[in-house]
C-alpha positions in Angstrom: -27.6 121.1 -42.2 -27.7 122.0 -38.4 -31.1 121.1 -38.2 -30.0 117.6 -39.6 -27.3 116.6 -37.4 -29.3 117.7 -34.6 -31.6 115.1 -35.3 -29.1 112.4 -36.3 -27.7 113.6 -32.3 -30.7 112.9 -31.0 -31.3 109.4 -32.7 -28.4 108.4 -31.8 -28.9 109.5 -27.9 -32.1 107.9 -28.2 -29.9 104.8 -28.9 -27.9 104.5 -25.6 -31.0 104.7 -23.6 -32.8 101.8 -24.9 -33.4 99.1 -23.3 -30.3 96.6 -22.3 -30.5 92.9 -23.7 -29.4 90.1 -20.7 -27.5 88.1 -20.0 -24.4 91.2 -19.8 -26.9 94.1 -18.8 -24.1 95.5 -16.5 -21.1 95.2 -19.1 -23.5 96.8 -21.9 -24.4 99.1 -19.5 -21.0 100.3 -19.2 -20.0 100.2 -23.3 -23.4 102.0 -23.9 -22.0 104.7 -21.2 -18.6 105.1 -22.2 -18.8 105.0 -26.2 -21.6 107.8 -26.0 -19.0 109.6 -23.3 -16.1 109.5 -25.7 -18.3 110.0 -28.7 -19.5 113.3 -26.9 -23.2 112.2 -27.0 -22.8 112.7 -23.1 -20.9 116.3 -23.2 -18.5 116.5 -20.6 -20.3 118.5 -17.5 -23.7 116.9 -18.5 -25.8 115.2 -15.7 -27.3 111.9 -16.4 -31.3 111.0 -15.7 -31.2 110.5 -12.1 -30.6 106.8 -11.0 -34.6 105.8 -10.9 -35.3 107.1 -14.2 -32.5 105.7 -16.1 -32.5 101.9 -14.5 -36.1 102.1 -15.7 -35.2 103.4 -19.3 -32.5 101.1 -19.8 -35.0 98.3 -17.6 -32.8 97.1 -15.5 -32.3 96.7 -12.0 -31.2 99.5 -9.7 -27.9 97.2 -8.1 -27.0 96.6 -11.8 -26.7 100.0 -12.9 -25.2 101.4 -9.3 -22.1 98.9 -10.8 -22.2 100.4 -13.9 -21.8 103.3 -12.8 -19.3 103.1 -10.2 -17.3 101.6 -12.7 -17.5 104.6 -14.6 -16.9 106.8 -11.8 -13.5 104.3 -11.0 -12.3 104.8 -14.5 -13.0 108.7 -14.5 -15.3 108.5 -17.2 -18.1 110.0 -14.5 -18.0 112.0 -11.6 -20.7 111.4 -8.3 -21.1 114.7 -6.5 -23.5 114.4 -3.1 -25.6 116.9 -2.1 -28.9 119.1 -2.9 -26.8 119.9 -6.0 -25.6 116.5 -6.7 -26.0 113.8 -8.9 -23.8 111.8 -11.5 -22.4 114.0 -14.1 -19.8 113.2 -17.1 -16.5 114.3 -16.0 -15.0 117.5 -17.4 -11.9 115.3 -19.3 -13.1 111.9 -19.6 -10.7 109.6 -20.4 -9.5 108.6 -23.5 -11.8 111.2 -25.4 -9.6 112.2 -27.8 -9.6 109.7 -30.8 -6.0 110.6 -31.4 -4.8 109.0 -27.9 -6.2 105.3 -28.7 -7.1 103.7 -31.3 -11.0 102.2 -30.9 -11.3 98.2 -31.6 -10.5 97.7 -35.0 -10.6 94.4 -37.5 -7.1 93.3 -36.0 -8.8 93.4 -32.5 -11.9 91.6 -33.6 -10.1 88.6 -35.2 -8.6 88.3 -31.9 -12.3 88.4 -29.7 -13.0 86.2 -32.7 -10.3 83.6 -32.1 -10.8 83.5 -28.5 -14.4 82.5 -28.6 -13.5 79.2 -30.4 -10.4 78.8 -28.7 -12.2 79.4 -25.1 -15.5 77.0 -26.0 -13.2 74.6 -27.5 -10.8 74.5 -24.1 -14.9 74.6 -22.0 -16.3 71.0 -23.5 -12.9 69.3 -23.6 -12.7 70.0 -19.8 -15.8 69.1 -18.8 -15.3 65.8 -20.3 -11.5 65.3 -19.2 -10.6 67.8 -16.1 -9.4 65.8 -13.6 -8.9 66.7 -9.4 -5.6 68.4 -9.5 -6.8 70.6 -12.8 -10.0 71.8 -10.9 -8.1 72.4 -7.3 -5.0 74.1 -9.5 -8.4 76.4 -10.8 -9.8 77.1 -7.4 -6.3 78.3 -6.7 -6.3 80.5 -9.3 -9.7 81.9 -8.6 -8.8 82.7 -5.0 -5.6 84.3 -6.2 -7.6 86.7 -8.3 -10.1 87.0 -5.7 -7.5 88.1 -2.4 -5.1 90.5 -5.9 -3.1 93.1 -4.3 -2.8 95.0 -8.0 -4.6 94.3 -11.1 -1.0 93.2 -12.4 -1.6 90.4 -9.7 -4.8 90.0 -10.6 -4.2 89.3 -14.7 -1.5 87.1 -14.2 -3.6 84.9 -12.1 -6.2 85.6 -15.0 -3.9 84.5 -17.5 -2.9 81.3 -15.6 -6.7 81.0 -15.4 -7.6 80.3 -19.0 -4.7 78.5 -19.8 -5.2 76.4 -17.0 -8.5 76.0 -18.9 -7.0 74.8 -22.2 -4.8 72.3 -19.9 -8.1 70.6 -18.0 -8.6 69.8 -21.7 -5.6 67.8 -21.9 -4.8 69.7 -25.2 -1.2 70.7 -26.2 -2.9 72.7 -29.2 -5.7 74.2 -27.2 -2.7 75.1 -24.4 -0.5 76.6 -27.2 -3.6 78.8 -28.7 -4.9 79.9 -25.6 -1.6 81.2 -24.8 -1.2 83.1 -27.9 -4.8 84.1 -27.2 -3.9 85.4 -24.0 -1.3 87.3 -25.1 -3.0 89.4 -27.8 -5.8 90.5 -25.0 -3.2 91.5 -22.3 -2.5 94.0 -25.2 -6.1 95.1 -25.7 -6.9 95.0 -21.7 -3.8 97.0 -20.8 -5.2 99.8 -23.2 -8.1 100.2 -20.5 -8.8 100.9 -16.8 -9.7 98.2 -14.6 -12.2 98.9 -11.7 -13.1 96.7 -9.5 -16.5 96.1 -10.3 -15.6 94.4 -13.2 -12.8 92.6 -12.1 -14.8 90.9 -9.2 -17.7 89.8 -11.7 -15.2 88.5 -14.0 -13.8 86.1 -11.0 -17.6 85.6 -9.9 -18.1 83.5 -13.6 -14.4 82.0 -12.9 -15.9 80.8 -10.2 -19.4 79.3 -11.7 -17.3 78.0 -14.7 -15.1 75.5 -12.2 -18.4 74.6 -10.8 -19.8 73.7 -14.0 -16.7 72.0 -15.1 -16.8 69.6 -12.1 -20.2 68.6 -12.9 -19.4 68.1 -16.2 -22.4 70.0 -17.6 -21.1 71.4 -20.8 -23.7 73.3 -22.3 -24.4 75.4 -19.5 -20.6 76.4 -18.9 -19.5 77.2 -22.4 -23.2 79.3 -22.2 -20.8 81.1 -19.6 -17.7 81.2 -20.9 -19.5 82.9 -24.0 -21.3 85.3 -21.5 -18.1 86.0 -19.7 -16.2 86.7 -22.9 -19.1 88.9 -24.3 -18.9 90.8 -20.9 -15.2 91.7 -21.5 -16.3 92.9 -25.2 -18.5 95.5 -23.5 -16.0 96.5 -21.2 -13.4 97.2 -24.0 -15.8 98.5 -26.5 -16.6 100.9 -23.7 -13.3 101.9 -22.5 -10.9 102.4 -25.2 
């Protein structure tokens, strides 16, 4: 029996260091991280591969996985410790390691990523094909607001305004009314969960493409990112909680 679950241990270790899929290397990089943290695949204490081995295990790039893990590190999932005897290690009480504290995404949480993919692509094409001047500049606004955010509270309520500002470039009433419903069931899920910087200021970085692509009205490529930025924040939470 011992001898079994060691191996189904190692498998499953095996499994976060695999290779990470593009286009949301850093975000996977982080939900790979923090589910085999609080899964204790990574025991608390444990060093991890130094930073040249495990970029290459995982191939990716060495700037890449320096933001994963000081995204780890800034939600105390991982401690940095300088020195001859340094290195990254898994901190001693990670975070949300004990089941009991949070509950992990379940169904209810999935319908909800679910209905904000439509609800998001929807809001993408109609704006690309509708958004007029004072939608994108109220946008930029927003974008600069989250950009120059005292306090992640500042931060997601320019966020918010964000996306349904989205669903309003549509000239939608419906897409306005479910984007705000959608908006209000992840506030729930992204209040259960740190918020380092890193992510934060990637998130605004695709804000920021997405007006681009709006303005030129090249659909396919920004509901290509509006997918990519809502799989990132999938990562982040499947990580985290």
């Amino acid at each position: 029996m011992y001898l079994r679950h060691m191996g189904e241990r190692t498998t499953a270790l095996q499994a976060v260091f695999k290779p990470v899929q593009p286009p949301t290397t850093f975000e996977e990089t982080v939900e790979r991280l923090g589910t085999a943290i609080r899964l204790g695949l990574l025991a608390p204490g444990s060093r991890l591969p130094p930073e040249r081995d495990l970029a290459g295990q995982l191939r990716i790039s060495r700037s890449t996985l320096r933001q994963a893990l000081t995204t780890l590190v800034q939600s105390g999932h991982l401690v940095s410790l300088r020195g001859r005897a340094g290195g990254t290690f898994v901190a001693d009480e990670p975070p949300l390691s004990v089941r009991e504290q949070r509950e992990a995404l379940g169904e209810e949480a999935r319908a909800v990523l679910d209905g904000r993919v439509a609800v998001e692509a929807g809001a993408t094409v109609l704006a690309t094909e509708r958004a007029e001047p004072p939608d994108l500049a109220g946008l930029d606004d927003l974008v600069e607001r989250m950009a120059t955010a005292a306090t992640f509270e500042d931060y997601r309520r320019a966020d918010v305004r964000f996306h349904i500002g989205l669903a309003e470039a549509a000239h939608s009433p419906h897409l306005v009314t479910a984007m705000t419903e959608v908006q209000g069931h992840m506030s729930e899920l992204i209040g259960r969960i740190a918020h380092p910087e890193e992510v934060l200021t990637r998130s605004n970085g695709q804000h920021r493409r997405l007006v681009t692509l709006i303005r030129r009205g090249d659909a396919g490529p920004a509901v290509r990112l509006i997918r990519e930025h809502i799989q990132g924040t999938e990562h982040i939470l499947a990580g985290l909680i």
